[in-house]
C-alpha positions as CSV (number, residue, x, y, z in Angstrom):
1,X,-262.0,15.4,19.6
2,X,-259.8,14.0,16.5
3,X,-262.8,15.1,14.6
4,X,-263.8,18.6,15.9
5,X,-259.2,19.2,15.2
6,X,-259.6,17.7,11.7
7,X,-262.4,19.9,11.0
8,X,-261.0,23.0,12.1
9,X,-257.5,22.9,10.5
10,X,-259.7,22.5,7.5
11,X,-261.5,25.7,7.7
12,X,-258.9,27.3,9.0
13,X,-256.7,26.4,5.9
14,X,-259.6,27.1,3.8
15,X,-259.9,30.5,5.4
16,X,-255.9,31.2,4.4
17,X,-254.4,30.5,8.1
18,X,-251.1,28.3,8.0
19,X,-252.1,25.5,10.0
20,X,-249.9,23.8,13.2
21,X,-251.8,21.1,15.2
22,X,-249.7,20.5,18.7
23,X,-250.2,16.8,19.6
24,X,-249.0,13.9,20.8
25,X,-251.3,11.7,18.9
26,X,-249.6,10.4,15.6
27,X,-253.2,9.6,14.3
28,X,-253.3,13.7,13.0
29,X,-250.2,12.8,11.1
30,X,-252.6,12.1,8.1
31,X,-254.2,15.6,8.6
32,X,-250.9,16.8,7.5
33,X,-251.1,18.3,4.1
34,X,-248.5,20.1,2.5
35,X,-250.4,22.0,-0.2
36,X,-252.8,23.1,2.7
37,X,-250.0,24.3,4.8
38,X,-251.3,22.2,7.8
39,X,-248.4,20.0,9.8
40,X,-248.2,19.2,13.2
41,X,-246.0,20.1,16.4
42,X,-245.5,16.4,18.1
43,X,-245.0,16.3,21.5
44,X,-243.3,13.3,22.1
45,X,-243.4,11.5,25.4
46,X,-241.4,12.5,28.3
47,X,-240.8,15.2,30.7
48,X,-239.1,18.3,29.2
49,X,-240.1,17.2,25.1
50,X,-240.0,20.3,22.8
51,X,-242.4,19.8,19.9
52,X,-241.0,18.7,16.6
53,X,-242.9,20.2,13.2
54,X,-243.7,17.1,11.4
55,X,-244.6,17.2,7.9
56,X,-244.8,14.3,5.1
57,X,-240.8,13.6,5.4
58,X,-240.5,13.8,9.1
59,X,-243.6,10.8,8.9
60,X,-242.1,8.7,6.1
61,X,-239.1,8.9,8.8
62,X,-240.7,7.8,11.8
63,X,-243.2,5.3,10.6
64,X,-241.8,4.7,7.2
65,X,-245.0,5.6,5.2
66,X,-247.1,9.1,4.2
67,X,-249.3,10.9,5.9
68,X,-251.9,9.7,3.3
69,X,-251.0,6.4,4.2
70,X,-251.7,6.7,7.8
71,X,-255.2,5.2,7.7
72,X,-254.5,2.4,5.7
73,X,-251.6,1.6,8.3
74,X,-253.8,1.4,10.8
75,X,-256.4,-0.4,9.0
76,X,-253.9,-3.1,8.6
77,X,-251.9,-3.3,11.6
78,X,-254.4,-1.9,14.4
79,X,-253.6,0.8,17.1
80,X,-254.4,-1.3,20.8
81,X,-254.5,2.4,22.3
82,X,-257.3,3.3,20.0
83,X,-258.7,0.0,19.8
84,X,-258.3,-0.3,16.3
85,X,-257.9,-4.3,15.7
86,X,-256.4,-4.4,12.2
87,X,-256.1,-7.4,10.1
88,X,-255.1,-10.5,12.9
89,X,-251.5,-11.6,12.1
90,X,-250.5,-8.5,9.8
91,X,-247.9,-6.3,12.1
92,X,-246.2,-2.8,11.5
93,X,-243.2,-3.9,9.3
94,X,-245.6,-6.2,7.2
95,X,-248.1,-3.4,7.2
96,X,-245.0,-0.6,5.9
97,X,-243.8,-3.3,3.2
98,X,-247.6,-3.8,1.8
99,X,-247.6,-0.1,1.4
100,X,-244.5,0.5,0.3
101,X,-245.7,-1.8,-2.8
102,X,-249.1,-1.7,-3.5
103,X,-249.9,2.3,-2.1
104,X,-252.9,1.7,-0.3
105,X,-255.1,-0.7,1.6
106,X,-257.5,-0.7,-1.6
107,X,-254.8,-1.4,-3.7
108,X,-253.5,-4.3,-1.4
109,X,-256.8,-5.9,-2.0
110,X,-257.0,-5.0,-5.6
111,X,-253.5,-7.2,-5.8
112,X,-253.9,-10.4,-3.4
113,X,-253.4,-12.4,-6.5
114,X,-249.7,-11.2,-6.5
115,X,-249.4,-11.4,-2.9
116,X,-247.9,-15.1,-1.9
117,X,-248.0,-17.1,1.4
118,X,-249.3,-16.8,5.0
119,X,-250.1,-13.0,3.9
120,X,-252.3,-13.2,1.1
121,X,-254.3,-15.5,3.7
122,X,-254.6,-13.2,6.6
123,X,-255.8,-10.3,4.5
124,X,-258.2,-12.9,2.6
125,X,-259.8,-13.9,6.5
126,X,-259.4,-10.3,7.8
127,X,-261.1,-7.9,5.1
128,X,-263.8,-7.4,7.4
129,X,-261.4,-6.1,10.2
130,X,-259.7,-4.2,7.9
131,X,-262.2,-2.4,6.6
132,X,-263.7,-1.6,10.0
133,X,-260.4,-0.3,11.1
134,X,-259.9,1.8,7.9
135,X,-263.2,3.9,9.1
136,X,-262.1,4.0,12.5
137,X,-259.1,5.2,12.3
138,X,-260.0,8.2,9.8
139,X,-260.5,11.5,11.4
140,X,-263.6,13.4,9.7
141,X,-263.1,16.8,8.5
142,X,-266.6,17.7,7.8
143,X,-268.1,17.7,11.0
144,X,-270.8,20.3,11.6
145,X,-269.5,23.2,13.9
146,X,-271.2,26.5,14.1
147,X,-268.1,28.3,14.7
148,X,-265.9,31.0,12.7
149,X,-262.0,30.7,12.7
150,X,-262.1,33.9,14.2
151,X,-263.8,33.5,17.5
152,X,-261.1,31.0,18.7
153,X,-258.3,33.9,18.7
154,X,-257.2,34.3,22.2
155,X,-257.9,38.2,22.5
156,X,-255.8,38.6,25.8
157,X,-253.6,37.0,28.5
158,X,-255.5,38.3,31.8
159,X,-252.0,38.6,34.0
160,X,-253.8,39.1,37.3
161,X,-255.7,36.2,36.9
162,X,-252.9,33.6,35.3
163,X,-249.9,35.1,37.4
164,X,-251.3,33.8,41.1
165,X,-251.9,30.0,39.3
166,X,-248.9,29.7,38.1
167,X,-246.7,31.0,41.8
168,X,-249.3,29.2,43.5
169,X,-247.9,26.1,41.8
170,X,-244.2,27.2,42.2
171,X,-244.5,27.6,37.8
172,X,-241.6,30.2,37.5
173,X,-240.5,29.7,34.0
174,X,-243.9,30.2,32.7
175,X,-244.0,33.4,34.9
176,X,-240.7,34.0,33.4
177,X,-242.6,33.2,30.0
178,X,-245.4,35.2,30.1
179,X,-244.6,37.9,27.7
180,X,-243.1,35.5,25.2
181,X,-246.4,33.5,25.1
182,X,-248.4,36.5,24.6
183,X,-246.9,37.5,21.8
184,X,-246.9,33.7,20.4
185,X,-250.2,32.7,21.3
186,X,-252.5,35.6,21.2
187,X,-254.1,37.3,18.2
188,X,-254.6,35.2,14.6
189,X,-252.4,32.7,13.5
190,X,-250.5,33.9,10.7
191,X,-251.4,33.5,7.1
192,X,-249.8,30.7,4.8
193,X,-247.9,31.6,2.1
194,X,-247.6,29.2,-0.3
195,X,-245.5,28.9,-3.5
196,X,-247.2,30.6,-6.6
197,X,-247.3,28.6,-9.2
198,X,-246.6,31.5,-11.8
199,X,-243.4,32.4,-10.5
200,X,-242.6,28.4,-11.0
């Protein structure tokens, strides 16, 4: 599923579309891309959460590192919920200060020879894992989907058939709501508009 969202806020950016992903999953984080105008709506966990827009500096301040960085993160201290092992011994604060220095997991590994102690050994014995969890954790963005942009706008809100769900299950503020989503969620997203450089 990662794959098939990574894909399509890739089109959709190439296709001019500003690009919001609404997730709870802080593994899009690295999908985030500024210059592409894609970012992501977190949900975070707990009843009554209002999505916050997260772009590179809301990531550097939750997980101390970049959006480009979130791979190499992973790679190096694993994710249990995505069974992602990492490199045994290497955990999130270690993982932040490698990157912090050296950049990226290639980089790390470029440098051991300046990395001292019980460190330098546990990426030495854990390359393998590291590199395994490097290519799990990255999302593709290429995979093959015969879809347009286009056919995933949500042409209506059918109120006769959405109205009885939601009294059915006692849902009164998204009854209350419905117009307001309409206008939010139906028809194309809106187009970026990023900076021009000649006015720079």
């Amino acid at each position: 599923a990662d794959d098939i969202l990574g894909t399509l806020a890739q089109k959709a950016s190439a296709a001019g579309f500003l690009v919001k992903i609404l997730s709870g999953d802080q593994d899009l984080f690295q999908l985030i891309d500024v210059e592409k105008g894609i970012s992501v709506l977190h949900l975070a966990a707990g009843k009554g959460s209002t999505p916050q827009e997260f772009g590179p500096e809301e990531v550097k301040e939750k997980l101390a590192i970049l959006p480009t960085q979130v791979v190499d993160y992973k790679a190096l201290c694993g994710d249990a919920s995505d069974n992602i092992s990492g490199v045994r011994g290497i955990g999130k604060k270690t993982a932040v200060k490698l990157l912090s220095e050296y950049g990226s997991l290639a980089e790390i590994y470029s440098s051991l020879n300046k990395i001292k102690g019980a460190n330098k050994k546990k990426l030495e014995e854990g390359k393998a894992e590291a590199e395994h969890s490097q290519f799990m954790a990255r999302i593709e963005v290429n995979v093959p989907i015969d879809i347009e942009i286009e056919d995933l706008q949500l042409k209506k809100i059918s109120r006769s058939e959405i109205e009885p769900v939601l009294q059915k299950f006692e849902l009164q503020h998204f009854l209350n709501q419905i117009h307001h989503l309409e206008q939010q969620f139906s028809g194309l997203a809106g187009i970026k508009s990023l900076p021009d450089e000649s006015e720079s």
